[in-house]
N, C-alpha and C positions, 0 to 999 in steps of 0.2 A: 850124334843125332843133330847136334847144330849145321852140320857139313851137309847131311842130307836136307835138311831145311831150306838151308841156302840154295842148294843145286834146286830144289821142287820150285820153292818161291820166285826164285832169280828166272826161271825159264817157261816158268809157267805165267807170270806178270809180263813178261818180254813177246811173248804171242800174243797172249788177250790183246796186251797193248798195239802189236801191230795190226789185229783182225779190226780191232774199233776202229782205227786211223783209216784203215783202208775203206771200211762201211762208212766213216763219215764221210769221205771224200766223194763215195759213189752218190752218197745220198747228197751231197754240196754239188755237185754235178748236176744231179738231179732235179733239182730244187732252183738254181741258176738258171738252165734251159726251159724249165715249165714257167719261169718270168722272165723273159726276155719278149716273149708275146704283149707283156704290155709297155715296153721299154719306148721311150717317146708320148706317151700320152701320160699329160698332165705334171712336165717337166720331171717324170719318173727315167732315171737312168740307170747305166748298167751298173753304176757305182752301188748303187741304191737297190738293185737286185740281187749286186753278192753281198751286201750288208744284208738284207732279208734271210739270204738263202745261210749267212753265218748267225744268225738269234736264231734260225732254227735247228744248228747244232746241236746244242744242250738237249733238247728232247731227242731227239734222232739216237741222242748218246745214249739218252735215258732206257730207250726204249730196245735199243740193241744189245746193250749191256749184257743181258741174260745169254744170248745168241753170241758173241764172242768170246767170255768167258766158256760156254763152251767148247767153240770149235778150239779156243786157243787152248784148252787143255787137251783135247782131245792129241792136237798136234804134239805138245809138249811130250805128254806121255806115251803117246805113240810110237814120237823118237827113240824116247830111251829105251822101248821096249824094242824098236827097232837095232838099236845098238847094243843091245845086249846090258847095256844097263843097271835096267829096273831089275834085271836077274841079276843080276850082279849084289844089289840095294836089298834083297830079298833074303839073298843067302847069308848076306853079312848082318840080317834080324830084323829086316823092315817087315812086319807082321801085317796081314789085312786089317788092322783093329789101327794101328798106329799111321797105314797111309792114310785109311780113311778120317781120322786125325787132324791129320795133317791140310788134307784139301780140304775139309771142313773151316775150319779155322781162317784159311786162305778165301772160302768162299764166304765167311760171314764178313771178310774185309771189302772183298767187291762189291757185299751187299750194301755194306755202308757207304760206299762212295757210288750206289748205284740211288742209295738213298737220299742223300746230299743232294746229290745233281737232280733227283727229281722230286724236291721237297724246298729248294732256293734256288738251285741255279735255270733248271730248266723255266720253270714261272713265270721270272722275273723278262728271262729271255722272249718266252712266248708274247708276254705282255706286250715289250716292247716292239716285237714281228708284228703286232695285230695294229699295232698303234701309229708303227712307221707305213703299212698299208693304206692305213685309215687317212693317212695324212697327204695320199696322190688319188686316193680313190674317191676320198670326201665321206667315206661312212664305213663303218665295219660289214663282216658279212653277215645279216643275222636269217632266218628262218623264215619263209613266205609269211607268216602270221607273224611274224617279229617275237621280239620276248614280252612274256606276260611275268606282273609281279602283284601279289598280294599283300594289303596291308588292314590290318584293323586297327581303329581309337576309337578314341571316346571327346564326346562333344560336347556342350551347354544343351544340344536338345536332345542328346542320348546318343545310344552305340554306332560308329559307322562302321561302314567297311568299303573296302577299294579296291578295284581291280584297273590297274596299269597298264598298258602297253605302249612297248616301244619298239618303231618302226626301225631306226637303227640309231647306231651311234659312232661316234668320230673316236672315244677314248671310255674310259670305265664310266666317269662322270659326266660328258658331253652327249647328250643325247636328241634326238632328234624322232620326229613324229610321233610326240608324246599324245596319249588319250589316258583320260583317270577318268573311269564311271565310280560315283558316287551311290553305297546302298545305307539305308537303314537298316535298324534292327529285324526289322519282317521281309528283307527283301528285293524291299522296291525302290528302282531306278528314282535318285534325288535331282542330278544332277551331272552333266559329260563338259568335261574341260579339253579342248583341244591347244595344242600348242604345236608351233615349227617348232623349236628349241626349247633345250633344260639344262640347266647347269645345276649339278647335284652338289651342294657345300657340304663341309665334314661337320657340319650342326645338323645335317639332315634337312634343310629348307632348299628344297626347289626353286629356284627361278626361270620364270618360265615366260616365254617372249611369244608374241603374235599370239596372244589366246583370245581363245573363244569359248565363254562359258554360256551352256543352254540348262537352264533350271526348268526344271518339273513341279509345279507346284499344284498341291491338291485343297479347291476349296470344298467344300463337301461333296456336291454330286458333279461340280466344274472343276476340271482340270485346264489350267492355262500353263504356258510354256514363254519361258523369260529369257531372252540370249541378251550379252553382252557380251562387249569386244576390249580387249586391252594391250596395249603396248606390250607391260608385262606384270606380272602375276607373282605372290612370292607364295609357296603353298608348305607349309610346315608336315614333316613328314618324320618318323621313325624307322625307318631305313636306313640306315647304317650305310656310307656311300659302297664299303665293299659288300654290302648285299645287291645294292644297284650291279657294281662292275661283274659279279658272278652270276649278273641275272643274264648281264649281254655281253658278255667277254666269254671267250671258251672254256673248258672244262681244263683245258691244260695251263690256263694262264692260273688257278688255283693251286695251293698247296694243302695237304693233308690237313692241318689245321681248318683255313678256308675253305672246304669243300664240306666240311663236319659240319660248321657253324651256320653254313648255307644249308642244309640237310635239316639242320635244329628250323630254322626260318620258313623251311619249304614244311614243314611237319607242325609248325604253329600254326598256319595257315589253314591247312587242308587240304595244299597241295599235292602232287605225286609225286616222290622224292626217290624210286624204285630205279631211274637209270642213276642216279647221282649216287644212293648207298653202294651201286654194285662199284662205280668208278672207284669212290673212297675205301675199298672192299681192295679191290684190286691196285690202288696206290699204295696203302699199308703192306700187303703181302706181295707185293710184285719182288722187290728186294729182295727175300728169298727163295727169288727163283734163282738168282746166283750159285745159292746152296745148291737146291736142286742139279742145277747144270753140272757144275763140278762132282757131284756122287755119279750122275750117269755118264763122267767123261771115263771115271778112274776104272771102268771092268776095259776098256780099252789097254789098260797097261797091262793086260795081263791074258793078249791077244798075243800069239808068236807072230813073227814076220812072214810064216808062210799063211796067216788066217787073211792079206791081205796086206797091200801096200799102203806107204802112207799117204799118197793121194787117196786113195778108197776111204779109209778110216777119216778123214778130213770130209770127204763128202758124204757120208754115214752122217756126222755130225753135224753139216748144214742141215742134211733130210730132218735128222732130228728138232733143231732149232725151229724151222720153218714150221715144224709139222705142231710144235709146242705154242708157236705164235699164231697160228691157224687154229687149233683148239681153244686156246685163251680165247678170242674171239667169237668164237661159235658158244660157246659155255655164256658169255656176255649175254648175246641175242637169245639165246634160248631160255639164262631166268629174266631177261626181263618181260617174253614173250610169256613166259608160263609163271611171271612173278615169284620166282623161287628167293628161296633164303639167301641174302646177298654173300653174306662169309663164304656161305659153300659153293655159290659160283664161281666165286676169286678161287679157291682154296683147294676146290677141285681137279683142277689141270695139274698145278703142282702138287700133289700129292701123289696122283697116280703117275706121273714120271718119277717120281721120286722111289715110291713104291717098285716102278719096272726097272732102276737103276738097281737098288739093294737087291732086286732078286735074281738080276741080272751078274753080280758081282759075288751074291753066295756063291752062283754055280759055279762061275768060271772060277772061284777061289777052292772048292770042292772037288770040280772034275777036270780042270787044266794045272 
């Protein structure tokens, strides 16, 4: 049993690993050429584009990972079935109970290192892609209406509450075209702070440059309106700086952790936190689609060589891949359009491959 371990593991690690190398490289290709359009402006060079197009490796990896462990299995076991092999492996007691076993086990290791890289490595990388951007572009890219952030305290004249917006930002904490509308307890507009710049400290204090604050002040049936202007501003805040950075940094520069904790903040608030559960929905369960992959490679081994060559069966297994990453997606848009339950959006794609692979491998273990 250890001999046949060896043979599955060694051969079936040895593809995945060349199908990733070669997606990474398409997608570093690709990724290189779609920046070379800004190469010269703003002393941005091509040095400086394959540095970019390399921090965005780790996610590329992340994100292919399920899609190579397929096809590479599919190759692997194809072979042997090709070569007579896996019959061979068969006769001498390899049972369906014990391959399935086997890939299993194999696939909860891809999971974890499929996990790793998109729970540290890819994050920290994204971060740093968004960051080295920011620093030829002069701002990150955010959203026509910029990011909005919510905040509630409490004051010497009672409850406030805040509503943030940020025009863009150069890093998680460097921010730029800042507005804070100031409300009271019932509502009403107190007070709007405008600022060029903000720098977020890890005490949570704002400071904040070129402001211009306009008060609203109600004397009973007169309302007057009071602007002042300042240098700069220091504005005490409980925002957490990476609730700041998760408000205006991508959704990939988070980790499962981070992405939870921003969920807990978007739900304090009163915000809508329905695209961000399905993400953290689908960060948590994406790794086992590893699993997945590998169950619906192995009814492949046990295709004769006249059911089809092994280019065929290799491209059977892209269709598959593609068609798995294509439904993840659709299933995404559809609960967050029809607000469905986040787990079973994530949860749903992979299960029903998973589902067409075991019943796909009773038969062929039944009637081949």
């Amino acid at each position: 049993m250890r001999t046949v371990r060896r043979l599955f593991y060694a051969d079936i690690t040895s593809a995945v690993a060349f199908v990733a190398a070669a997606f990474l490289a398409l997608f570093f290709f690709i990724d290189f050429v779609d920046e070379l359009g800004g190469i010269g402006e703003h002393g941005y060079t091509a040095l400086h584009a394959a540095a970019y197009s390399v921090l965005l490796a780790p996610g590329h990896f992340y994100e292919l990972m399920p899609i190579a462990v397929l096809i590479g299995t599919i190759y692997a076991l194809a072979r042997l079935a090709q070569s007579s092999q896996y019959t061979i492996l068969r006769t001498a007691g390899l049972g369906p109970g014990r391959a399935l076993w086997l890939l299993a086990s194999l696939g909860l290791v891809f999971g974890l290192v499929t996990f790793l890289c998109g729970d540290y490595l890819a994050p920290s990388s994204e971060r740093l892609a968004s960051q080295l951007h920011a620093s030829f572009s002069g701002s990150l890219k955010l959203d026509r209406a910029g990011a909005w952030i919510k905040e509630h305290g409490k004051t010497p004249e009672g409850e406030r509450s805040y509503s943030i917006n940020v025009g863009s930002a150069e890093a998680g904490s460097t921010l730029r075209d800042v507005r804070i509308f100031e409300f009271d307890a019932d509502d009403r507009l107190l007070s709007r702070t405008a600022a060029a710049g903000a720098q977020v400290a890890q005490d949570g204090v704002w400071t904040l440059r070129d402001v211009v604050v306009t008060h609203w002040v109600d004397a009973g049936t007169n309302s007057t309106v009071k602007q002042e202007e300042l240098a700069t501003l220091d504005w005490p805040s409980s925002l957490p700086p990476k609730v700041v950075a998760a408000a205006v940094l991508p959704v990939t520069t988070m980790s499962t952790l981070e992405l939870w904790r921003y969920i807990n903040h978007l739900s304090d608030n009163e915000q809508a936190a329905q695209l961000q559960k399905i993400q953290f929905w689908k960060r948590a369960l994406y790794p086992f689609a590893c699993l997945v992959m590998v169950g619906l490679a192995l009814p492949f081994a046990y295709l004769s060589a006249r059911s089809g060559g092994l280019s065929l069966k290799v491209f059977v297994g892209i269709m598959l891949g593609v068609s798995f990453v294509l439904l993840n997606n659709v299933f995404g848009h559809l609960g967050l359009l029809g607000n469905w339950t986040p787990w079973i959006v994530a949860a749903a794609p992979g299960a029903l491959y998973l589902g067409l692979s075991l019943a796909a491998f009773s038969w062929l273990v039944r009637y081949r």
